[in-house]
C-alpha positions in Angstrom: 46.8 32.4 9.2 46.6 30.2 6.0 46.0 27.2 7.7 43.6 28.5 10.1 41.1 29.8 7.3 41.9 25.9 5.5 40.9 24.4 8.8 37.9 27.0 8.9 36.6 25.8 5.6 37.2 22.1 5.7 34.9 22.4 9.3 32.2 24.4 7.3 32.4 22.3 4.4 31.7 19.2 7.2 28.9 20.6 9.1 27.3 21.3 5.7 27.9 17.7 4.6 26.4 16.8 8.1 23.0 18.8 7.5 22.9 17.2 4.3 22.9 14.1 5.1 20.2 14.5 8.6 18.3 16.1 5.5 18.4 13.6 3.0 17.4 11.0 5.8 14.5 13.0 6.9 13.4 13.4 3.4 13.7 9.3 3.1 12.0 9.0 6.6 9.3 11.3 4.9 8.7 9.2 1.9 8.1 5.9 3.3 5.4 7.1 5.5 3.7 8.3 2.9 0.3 5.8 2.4 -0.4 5.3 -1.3 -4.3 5.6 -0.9 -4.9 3.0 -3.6 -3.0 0.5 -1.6 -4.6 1.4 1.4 -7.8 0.7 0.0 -6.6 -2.9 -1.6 -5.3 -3.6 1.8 -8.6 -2.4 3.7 -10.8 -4.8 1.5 -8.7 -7.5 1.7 -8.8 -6.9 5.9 -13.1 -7.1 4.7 -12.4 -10.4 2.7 -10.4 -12.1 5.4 -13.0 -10.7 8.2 -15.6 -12.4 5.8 -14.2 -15.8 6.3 -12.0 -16.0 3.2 -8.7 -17.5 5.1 -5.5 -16.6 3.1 -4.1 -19.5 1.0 -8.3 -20.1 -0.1 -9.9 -19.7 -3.4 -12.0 -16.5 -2.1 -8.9 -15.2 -0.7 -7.2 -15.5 -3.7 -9.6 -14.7 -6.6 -10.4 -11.1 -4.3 -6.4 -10.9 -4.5 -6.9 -10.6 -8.2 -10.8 -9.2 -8.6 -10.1 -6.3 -6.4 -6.9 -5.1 -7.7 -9.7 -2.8 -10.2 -11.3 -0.1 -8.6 -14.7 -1.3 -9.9 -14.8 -4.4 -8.6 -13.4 -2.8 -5.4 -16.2 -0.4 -5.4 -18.9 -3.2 -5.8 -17.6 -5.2 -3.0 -17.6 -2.6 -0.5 -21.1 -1.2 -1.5 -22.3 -4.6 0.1 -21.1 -3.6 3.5 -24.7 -4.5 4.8 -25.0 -7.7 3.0 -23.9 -11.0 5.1 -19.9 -12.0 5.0 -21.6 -15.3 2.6 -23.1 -13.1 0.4 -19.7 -11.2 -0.2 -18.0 -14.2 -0.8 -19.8 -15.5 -3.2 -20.3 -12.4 -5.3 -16.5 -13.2 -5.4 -16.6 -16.3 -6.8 -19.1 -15.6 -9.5 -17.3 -12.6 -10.2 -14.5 -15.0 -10.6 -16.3 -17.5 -12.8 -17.6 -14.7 -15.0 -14.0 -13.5 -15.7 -12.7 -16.1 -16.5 -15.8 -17.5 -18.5 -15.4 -14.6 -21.1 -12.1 -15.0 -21.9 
């Protein structure tokens, strides 16, 4: 009778090391579909920068990589959604020059 309540518990102590487990990768499945909104948004302007004609590996491409890491910048360059993909691009590039004219 002693070894049938041993056997009992080692098969609990399993299945609860088995729902453990589904749980923990549920709970990792969980996390890495979770967006981080201010990602989202770098990556969504940098879609807009691209669309705009700045081809990765360019200057325009690569000064946005850095301008619109700040939300203020990344708020400017969106609010000129109705202004022509040239016009965008070279708000860039002053915003660039002015940067790095200051410092």
């Amino acid at each position: 009778m002693v070894a049938s309540e041993i056997a009992k518990n080692k098969a609990l102590v399993r299945l609860v090391q088995i729902f453990e487990a589904r749980e923990k990768r549920v709970t990792n499945q969980s996390a890495k579909e979770i967006v981080d909104p201010t990602r989202q948004e770098i990556q969504d302007v940098m879609a807009m920068v691209i669309a705009d004609g700045a081809k990765p590996g360019s200057d325009e491409h690569f000064y946005a990589s850095h301008l619109l890491l700040e939300k203020k910048n990344r708020d400017v360059f969106t609010s000129f959604k109705g202004h022509k993909p040239s016009e965008r691009l070279a708000w860039i590039r002053r915003m660039w020059e002015l940067n790095n004219n200051n410092k």
